[in-house]
Biopython code that builds the backbone (N, CA, C, O; Angstrom):
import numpy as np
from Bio.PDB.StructureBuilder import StructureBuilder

atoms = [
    (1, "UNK", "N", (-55.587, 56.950, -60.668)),
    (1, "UNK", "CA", (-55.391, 55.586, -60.214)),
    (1, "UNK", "C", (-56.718, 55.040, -59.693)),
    (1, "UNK", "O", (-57.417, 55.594, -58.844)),
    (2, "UNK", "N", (-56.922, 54.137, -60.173)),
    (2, "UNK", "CA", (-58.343, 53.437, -59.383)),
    (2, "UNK", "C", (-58.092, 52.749, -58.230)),
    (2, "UNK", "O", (-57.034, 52.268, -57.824)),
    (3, "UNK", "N", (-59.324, 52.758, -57.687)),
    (3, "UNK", "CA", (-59.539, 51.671, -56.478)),
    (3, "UNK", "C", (-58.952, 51.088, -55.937)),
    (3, "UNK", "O", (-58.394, 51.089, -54.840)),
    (4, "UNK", "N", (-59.059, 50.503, -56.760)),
    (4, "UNK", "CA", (-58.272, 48.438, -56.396)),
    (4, "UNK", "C", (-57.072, 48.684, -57.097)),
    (4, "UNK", "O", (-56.603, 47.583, -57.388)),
    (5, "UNK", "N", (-56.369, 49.565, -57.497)),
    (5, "UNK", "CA", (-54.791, 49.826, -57.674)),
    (5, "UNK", "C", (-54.343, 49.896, -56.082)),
    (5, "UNK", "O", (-53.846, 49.164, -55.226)),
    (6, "UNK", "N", (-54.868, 51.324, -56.241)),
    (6, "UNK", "CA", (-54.362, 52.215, -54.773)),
    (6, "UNK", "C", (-53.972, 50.872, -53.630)),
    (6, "UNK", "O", (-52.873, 50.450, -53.271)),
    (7, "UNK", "N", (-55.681, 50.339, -53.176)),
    (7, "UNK", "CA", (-55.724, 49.494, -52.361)),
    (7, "UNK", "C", (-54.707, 48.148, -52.603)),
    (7, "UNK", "O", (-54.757, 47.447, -51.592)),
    (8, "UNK", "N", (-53.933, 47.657, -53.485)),
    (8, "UNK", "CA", (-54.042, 46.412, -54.131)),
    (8, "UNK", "C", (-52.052, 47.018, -53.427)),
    (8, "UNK", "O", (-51.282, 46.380, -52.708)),
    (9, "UNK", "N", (-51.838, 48.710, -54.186)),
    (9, "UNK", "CA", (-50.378, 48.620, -53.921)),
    (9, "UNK", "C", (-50.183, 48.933, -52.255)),
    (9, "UNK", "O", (-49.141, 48.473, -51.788)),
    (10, "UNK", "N", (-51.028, 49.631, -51.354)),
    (10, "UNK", "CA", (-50.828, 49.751, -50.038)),
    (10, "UNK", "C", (-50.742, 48.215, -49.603)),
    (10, "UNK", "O", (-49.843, 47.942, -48.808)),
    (11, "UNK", "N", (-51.558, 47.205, -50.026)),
    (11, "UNK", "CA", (-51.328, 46.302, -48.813)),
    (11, "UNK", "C", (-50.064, 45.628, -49.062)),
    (11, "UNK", "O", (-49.517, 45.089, -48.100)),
    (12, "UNK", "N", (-49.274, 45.555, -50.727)),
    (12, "UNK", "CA", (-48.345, 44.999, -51.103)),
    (12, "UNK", "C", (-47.546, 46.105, -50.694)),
    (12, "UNK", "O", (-47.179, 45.668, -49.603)),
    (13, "UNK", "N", (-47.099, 47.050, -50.778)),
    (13, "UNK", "CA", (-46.285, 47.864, -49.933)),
    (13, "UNK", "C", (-45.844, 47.257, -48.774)),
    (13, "UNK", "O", (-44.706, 46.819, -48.600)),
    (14, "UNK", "N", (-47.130, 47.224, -47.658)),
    (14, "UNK", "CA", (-46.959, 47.174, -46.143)),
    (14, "UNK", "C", (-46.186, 45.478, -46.070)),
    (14, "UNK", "O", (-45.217, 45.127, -45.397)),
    (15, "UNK", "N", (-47.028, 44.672, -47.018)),
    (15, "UNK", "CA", (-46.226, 43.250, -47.088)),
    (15, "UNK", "C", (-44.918, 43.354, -47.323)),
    (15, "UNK", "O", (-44.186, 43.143, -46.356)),
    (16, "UNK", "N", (-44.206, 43.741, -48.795)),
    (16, "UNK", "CA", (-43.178, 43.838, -48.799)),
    (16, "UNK", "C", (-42.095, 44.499, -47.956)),
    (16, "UNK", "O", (-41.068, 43.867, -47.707)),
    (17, "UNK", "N", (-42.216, 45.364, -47.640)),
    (17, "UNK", "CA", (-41.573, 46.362, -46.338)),
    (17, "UNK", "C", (-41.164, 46.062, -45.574)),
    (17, "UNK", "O", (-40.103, 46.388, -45.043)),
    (18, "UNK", "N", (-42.405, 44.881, -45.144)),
    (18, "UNK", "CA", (-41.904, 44.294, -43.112)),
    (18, "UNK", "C", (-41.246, 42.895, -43.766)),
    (18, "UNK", "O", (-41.338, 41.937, -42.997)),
    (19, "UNK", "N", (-40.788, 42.694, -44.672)),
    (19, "UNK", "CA", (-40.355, 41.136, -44.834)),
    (19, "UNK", "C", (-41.046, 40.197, -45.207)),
    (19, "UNK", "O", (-40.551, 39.277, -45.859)),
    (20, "UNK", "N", (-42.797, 40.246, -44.747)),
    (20, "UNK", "CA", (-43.769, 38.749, -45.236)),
    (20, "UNK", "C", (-43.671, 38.477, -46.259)),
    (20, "UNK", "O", (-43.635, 37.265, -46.470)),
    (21, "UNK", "N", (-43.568, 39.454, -47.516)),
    (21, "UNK", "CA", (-43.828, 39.140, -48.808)),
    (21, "UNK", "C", (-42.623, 39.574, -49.692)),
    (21, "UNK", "O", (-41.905, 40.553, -49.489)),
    (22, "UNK", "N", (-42.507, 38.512, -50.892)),
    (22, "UNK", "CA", (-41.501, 39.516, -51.942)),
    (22, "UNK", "C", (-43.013, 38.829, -53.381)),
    (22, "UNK", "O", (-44.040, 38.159, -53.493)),
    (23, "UNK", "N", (-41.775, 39.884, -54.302)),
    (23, "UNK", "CA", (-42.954, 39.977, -55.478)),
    (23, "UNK", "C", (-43.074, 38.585, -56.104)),
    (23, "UNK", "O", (-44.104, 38.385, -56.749)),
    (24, "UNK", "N", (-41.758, 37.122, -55.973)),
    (24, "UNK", "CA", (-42.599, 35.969, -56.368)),
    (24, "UNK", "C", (-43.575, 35.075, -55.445)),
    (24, "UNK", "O", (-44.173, 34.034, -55.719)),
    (25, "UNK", "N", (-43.536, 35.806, -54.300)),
    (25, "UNK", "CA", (-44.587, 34.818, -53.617)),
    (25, "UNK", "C", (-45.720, 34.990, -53.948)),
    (25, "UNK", "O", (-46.565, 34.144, -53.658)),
    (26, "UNK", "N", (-46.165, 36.525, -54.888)),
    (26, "UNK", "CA", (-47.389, 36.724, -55.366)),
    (26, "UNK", "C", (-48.142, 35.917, -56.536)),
    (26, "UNK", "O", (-49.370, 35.834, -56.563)),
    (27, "UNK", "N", (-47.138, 35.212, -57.694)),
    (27, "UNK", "CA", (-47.855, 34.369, -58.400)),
    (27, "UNK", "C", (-48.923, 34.875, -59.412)),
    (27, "UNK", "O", (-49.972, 34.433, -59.881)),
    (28, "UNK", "N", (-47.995, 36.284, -59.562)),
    (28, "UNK", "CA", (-48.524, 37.476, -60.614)),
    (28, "UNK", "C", (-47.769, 37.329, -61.495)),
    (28, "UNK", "O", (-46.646, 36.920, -61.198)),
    (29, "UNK", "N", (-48.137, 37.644, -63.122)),
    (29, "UNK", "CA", (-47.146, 37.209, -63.550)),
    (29, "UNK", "C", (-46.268, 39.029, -63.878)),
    (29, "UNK", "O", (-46.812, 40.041, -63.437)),
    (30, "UNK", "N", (-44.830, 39.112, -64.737)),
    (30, "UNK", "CA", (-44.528, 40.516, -64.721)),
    (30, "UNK", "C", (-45.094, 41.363, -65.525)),
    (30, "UNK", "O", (-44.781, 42.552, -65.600)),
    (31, "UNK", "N", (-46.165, 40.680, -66.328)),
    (31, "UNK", "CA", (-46.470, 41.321, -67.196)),
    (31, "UNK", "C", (-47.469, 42.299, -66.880)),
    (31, "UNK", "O", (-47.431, 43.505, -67.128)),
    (32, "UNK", "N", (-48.617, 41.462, -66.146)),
    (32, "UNK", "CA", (-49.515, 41.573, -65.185)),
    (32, "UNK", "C", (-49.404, 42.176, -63.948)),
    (32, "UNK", "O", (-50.444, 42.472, -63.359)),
    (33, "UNK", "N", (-48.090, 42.465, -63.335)),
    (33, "UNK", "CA", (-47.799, 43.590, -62.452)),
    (33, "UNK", "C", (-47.518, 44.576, -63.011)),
    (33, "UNK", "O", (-47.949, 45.616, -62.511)),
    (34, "UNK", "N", (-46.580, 44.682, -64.429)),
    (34, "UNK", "CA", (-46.501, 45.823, -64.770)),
    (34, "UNK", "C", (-47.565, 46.385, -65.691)),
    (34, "UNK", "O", (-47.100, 47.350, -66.298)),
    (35, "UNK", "N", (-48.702, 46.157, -65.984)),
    (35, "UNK", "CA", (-50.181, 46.491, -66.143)),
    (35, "UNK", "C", (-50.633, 46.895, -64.898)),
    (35, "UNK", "O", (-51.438, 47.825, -64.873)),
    (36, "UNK", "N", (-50.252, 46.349, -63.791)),
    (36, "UNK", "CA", (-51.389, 46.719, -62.811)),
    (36, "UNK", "C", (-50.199, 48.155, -62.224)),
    (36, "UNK", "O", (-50.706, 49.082, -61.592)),
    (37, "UNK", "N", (-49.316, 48.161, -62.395)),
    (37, "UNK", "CA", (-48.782, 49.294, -62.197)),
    (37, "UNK", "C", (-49.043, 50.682, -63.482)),
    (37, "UNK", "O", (-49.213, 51.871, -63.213)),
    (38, "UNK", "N", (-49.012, 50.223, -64.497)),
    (38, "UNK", "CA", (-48.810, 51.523, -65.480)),
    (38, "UNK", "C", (-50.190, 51.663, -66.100)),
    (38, "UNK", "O", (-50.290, 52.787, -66.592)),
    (39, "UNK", "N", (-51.407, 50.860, -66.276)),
    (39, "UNK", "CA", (-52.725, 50.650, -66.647)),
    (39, "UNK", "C", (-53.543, 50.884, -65.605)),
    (39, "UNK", "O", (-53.957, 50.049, -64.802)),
    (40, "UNK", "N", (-53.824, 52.327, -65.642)),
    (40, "UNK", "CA", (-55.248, 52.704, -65.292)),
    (40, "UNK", "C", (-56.504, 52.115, -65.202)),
    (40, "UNK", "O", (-57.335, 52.490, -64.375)),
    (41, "UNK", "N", (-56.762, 50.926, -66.260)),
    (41, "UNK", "CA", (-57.668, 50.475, -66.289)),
    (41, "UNK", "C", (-57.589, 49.244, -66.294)),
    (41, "UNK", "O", (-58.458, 48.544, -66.815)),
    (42, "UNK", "N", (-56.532, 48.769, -65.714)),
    (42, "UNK", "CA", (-56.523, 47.239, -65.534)),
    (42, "UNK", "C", (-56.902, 46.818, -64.280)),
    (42, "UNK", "O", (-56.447, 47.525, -63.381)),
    (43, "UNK", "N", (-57.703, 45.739, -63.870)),
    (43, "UNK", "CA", (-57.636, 44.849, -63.103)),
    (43, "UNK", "C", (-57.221, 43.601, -63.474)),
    (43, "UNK", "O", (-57.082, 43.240, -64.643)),
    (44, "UNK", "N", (-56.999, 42.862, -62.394)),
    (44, "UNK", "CA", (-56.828, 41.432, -61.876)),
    (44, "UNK", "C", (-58.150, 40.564, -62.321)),
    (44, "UNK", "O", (-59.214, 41.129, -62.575)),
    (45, "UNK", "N", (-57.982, 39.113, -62.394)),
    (45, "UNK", "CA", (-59.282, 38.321, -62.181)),
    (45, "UNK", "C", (-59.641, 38.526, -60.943)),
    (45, "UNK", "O", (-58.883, 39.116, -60.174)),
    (46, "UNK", "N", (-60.938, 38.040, -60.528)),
    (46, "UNK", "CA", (-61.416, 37.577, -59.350)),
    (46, "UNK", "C", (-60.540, 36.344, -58.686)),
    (46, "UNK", "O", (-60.082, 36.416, -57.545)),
    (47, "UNK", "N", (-60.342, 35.033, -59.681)),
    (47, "UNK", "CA", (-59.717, 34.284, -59.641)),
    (47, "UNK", "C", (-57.913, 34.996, -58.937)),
    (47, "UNK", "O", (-57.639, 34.954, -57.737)),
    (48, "UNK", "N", (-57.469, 35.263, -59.434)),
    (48, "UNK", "CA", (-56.348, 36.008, -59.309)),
    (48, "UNK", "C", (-56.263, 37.001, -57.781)),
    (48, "UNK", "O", (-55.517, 36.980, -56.803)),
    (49, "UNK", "N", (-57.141, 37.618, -58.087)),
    (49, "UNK", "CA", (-57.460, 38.259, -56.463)),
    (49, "UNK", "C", (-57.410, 37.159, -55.309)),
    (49, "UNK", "O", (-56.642, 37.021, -54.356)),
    (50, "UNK", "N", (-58.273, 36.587, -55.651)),
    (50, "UNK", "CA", (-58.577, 35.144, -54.824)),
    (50, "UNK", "C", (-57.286, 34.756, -53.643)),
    (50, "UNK", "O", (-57.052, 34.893, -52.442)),
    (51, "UNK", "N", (-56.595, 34.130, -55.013)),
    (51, "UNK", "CA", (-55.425, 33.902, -54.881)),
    (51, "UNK", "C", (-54.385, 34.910, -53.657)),
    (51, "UNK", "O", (-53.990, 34.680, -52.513)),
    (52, "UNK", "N", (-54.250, 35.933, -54.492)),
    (52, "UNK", "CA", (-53.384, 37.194, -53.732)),
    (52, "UNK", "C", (-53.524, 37.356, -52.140)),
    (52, "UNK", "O", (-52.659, 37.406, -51.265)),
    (53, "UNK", "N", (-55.030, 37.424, -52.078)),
    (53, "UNK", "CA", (-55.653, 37.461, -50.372)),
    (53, "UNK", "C", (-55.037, 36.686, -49.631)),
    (53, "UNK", "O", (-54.581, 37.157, -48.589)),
    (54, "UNK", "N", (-54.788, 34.969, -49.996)),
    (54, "UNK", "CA", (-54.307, 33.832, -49.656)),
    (54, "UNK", "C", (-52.532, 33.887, -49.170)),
    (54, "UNK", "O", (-51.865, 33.828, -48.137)),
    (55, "UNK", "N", (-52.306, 34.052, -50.792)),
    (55, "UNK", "CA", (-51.164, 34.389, -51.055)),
    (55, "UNK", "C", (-50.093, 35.292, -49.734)),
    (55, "UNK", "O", (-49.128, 35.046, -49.011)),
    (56, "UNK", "N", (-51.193, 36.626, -50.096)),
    (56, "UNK", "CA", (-50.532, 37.781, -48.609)),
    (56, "UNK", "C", (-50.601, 37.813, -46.996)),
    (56, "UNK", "O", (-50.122, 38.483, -46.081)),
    (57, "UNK", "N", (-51.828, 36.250, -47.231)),
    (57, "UNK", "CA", (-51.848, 36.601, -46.001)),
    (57, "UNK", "C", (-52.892, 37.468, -45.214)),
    (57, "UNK", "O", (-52.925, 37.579, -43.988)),
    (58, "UNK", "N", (-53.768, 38.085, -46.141)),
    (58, "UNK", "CA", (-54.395, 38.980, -45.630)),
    (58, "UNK", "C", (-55.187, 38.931, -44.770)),
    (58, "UNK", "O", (-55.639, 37.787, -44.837)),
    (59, "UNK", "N", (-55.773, 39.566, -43.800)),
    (59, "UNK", "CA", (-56.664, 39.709, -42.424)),
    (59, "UNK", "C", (-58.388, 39.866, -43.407)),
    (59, "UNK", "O", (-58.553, 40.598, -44.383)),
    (60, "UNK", "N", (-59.196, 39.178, -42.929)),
    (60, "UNK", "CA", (-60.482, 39.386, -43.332)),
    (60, "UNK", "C", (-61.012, 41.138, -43.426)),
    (60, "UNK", "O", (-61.891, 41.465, -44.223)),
    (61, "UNK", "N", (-60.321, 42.178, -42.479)),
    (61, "UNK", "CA", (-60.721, 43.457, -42.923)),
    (61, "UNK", "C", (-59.947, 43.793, -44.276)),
    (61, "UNK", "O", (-60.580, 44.291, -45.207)),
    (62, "UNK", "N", (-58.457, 43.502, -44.406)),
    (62, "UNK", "CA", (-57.839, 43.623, -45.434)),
    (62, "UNK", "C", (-58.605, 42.986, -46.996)),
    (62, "UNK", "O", (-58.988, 43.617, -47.981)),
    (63, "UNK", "N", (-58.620, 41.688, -46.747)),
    (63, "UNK", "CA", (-59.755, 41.154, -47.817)),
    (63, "UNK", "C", (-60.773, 42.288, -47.979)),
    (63, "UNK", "O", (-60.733, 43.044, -48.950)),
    (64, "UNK", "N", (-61.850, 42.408, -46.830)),
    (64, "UNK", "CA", (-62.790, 43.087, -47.572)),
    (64, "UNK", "C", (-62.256, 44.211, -47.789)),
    (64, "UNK", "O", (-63.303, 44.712, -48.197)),
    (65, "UNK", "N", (-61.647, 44.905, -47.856)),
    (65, "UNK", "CA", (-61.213, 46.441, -48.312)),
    (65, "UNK", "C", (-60.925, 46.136, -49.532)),
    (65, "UNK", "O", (-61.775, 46.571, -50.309)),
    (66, "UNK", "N", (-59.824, 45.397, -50.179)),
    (66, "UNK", "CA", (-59.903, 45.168, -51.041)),
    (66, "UNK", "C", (-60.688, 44.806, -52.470)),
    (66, "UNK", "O", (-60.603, 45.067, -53.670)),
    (67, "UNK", "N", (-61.338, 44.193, -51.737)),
    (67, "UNK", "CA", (-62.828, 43.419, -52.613)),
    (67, "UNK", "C", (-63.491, 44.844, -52.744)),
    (67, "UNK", "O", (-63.717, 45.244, -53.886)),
    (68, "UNK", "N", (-63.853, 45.717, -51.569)),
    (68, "UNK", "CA", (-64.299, 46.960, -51.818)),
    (68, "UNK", "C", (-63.939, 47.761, -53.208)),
    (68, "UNK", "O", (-64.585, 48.443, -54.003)),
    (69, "UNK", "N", (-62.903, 47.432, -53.117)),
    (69, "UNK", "CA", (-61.986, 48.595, -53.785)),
    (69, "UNK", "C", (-62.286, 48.518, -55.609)),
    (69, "UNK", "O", (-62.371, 49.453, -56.406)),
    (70, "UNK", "N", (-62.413, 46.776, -55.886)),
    (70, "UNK", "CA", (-62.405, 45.909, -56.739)),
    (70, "UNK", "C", (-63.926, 46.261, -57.552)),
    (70, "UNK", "O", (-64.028, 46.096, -58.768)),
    (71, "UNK", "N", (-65.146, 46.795, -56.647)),
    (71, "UNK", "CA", (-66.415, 46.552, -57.137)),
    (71, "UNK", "C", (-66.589, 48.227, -57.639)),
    (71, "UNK", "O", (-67.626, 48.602, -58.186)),
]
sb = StructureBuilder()
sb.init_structure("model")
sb.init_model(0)
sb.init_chain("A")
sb.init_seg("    ")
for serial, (resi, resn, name, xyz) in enumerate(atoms, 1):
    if name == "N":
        sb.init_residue(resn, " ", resi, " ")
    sb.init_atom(name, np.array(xyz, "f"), 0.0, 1.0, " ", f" {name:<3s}", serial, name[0])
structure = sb.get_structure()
């Protein structure tokens, strides 16, 4: 599993779990989740990432971990 999988499903985990998030507030499409689930070698756009950070909510350490994860 790469990087920015691992990282990409922990923070959507921890979102979905406590209630903040379900999978259409992400604005992924299913095809594209289920690539980013079963494809090893898929990423997201930047564009798309972009988005997600926004999307989840994420805390500026969360962002950069992510982005980490991504490069």
């Amino acid at each position: 599993m790469n990087n920015f999988r691992t990282e990409f499903f922990r923070l959507y985990d921890k979102k979905t779990a406590s209630g903040e998030l379900k999978f259409s507030d992400l604005g992924i499409s299913k095809d594209d989740f289920t690539r980013l689930c079963t494809d090893s070698e898929f990423i997201l756009t930047e564009e798309k990432i972009k988005d997600i950070c926004i999307t989840m909510k994420l805390t500026q350490e969360e962002i950069q971990k992510l982005w980490e994860a991504y490069k």
